[in-house]
N, C-alpha and C positions, 0 to 999 in steps of 0.2 A: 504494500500500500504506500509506501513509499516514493515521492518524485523529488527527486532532488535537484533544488532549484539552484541557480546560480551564488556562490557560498564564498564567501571572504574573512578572513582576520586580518585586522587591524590593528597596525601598533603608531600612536599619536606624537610624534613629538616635539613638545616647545622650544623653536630656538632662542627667539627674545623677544621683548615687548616692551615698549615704554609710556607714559602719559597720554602722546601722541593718537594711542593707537594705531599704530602700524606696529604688524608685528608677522614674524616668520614661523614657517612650523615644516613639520616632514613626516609625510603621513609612509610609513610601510607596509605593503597590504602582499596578501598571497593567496591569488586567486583560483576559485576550482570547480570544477564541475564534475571529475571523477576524480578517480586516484593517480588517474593516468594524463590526465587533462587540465592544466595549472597554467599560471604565469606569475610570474613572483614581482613587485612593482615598488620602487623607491623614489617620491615623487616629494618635490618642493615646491610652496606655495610663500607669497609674500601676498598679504592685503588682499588675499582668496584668487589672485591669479596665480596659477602653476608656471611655473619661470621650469621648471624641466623634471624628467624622469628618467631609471632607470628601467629598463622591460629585460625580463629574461629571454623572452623569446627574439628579445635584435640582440641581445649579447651586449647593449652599449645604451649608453646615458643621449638621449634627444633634449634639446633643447626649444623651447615654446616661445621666449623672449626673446630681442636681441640682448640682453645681458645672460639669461637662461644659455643660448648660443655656443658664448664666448665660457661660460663655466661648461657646459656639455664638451669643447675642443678640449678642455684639457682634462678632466678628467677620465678620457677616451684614451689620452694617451698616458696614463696611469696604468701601469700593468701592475701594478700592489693594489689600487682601486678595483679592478676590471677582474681582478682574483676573489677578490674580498667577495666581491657580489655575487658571483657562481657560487663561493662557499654558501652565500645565504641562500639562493635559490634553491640548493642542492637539498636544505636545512628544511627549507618549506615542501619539497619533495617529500622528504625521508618521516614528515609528522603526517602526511596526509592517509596512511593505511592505519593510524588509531584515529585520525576525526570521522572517517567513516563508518570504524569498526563503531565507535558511541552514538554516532548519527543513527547508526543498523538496528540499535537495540530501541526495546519500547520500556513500558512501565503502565501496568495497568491499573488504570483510577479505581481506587477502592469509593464505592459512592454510597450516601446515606443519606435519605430520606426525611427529613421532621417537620414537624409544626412546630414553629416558634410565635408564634399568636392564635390563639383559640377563636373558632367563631362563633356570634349569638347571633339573635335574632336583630338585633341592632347594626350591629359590627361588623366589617368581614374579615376572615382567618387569612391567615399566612404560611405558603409552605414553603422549607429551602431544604436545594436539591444542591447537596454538598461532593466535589469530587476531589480528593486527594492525591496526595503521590503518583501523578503521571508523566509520561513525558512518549513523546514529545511536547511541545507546547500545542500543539494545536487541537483542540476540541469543540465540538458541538453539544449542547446541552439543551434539551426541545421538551416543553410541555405538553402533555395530551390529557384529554377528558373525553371518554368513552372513547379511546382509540382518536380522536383530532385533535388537531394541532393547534394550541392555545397560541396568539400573533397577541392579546393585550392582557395586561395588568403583569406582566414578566420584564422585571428588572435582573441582570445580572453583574456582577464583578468582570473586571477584565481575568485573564489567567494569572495566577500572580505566584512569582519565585516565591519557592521553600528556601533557597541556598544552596540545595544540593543538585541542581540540576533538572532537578521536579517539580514542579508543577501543583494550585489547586484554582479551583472554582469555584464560586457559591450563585443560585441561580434559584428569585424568590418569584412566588406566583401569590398573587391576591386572590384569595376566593372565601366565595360565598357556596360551600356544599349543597348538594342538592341531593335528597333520598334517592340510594341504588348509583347515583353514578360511581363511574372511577374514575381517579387522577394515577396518571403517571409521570416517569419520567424519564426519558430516551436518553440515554448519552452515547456519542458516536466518536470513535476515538484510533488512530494506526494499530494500536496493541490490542483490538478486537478485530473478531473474522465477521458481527455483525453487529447492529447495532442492541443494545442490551436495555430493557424494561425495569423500571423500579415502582411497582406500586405503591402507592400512599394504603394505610392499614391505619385507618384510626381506633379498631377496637384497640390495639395493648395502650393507648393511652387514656382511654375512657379506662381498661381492665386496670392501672396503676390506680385510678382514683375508686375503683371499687375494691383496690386492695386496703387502700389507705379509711376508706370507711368502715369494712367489716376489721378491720382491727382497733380502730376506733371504737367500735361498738362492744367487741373483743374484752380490750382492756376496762370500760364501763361495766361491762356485768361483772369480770371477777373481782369492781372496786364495791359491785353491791352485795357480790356471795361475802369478803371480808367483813364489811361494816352488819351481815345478820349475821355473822356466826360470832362475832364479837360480842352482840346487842344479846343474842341468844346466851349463850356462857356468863352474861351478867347476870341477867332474870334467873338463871337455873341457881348462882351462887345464891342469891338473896330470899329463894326459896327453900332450901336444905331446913331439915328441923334438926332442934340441937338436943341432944339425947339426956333424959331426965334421971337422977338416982330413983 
């Protein structure tokens, strides 16, 4: 499922800057399309014109400017320069069979289902469809009711870094339940073979609040089996007759 788009890193660097604002930089880039398909690029910009570049594939530094030019002639004929950059080219080559080999692999979002606002007859509920730990970055996240596809009341988060390379999403839908339907929630993602169903189940959360009241109830009766057997054991003492000579 994989199409690998046109792919680059990027190394930025500041030559100087002053008050003024003018200021130099030198962007290093190593560009690719397969493992086998690159160009390695060392390019200078002043005040965002490129005054000149290095390209792996001419062997040699171009010039854009005419100052760009006259620094392209000589460093052309730099054979320490003109070395140096085959080594880096070479550099950008020999990483390109691990950005692949991590580009190849997936990470399947672990996704979870909740109400985070309850609905009444006033108000309307809130569900958020949570997806973790994925990767690659790109995912699709789609609500349904009775099988179709909800287009309003769905706000989502962008996909946003863990730090480790992975990925999450949170993705909320406004609703007002209606008896018998269902909600779901589709998430479509490289590290699935298709797209995967998350039903909404609102009994275990109604079933949490019938836990919490039959032991509420629970703990009331055995406060009122205590308080008779206490009340009982007094009456029976204060009843006892006291034995006569």
């Amino acid at each position: 499922m994989h199409i690998y788009k046109f792919l680059s890193l990027s190394c930025l660097s500041l030559l100087f800057s002053r008050a003024s604002a003018l200021y130099g930089y030198a962007l290093i880039r190593c560009q690719f399309t397969s493992p086998h398909d690159y160009v390695y690029l060392e390019q200078i910009y002043f005040n965002k014109v490129l005054l000149g570049q290095y390209n792996s594939t001419l062997g040699k530094y171009i010039g854009y400017t005419d100052k760009g030019k006259e620094v392209a002639d000589e460093l052309n004929k730099s054979k320490g320069f003109l070395e140096q950059e085959k080594k880096n080219a070479e550099k950008c080559k020999s990483n390109l069979p691990q950005i692949f080999d991590l580009l190849s692999k997936t990470a399947e979002p672990s996704v979870k289902l909740r109400s985070v606002k309850a609905a009444s007859s006033k108000h309307s509920g809130m569900l958020v469809c949570s997806a973790y730990g994925f990767y690659p970055k790109e995912i699709r996240v789609t609500w349904l009711r009775d099988g179709k596809k909800v287009t309003s009341d769905v706000t989502s988060t962008e996909e946003l870094p863990n730090g480790n390379w992975l990925y999450q999403l949170h993705s909320h839908l406004e609703i007002t339940p209606e008896p018998g339907e269902k909600i779901s929630c589709m998430v479509e993602h490289a590290s699935l073979m298709e797209p995967k169903l998350y039903d909404w189940d609102p009994m275990p959360e109604s079933g949490v609040n019938k836990i919490a009241v039959g032991t509420a109830g629970l703990l009331l009766g055995l406060v009122l089996v205590l308080a008779g057997l206490i009340f009982y054991k007094k009456n029976k003492r204060g009843r006892e007759l006291v034995p006569t000579n």
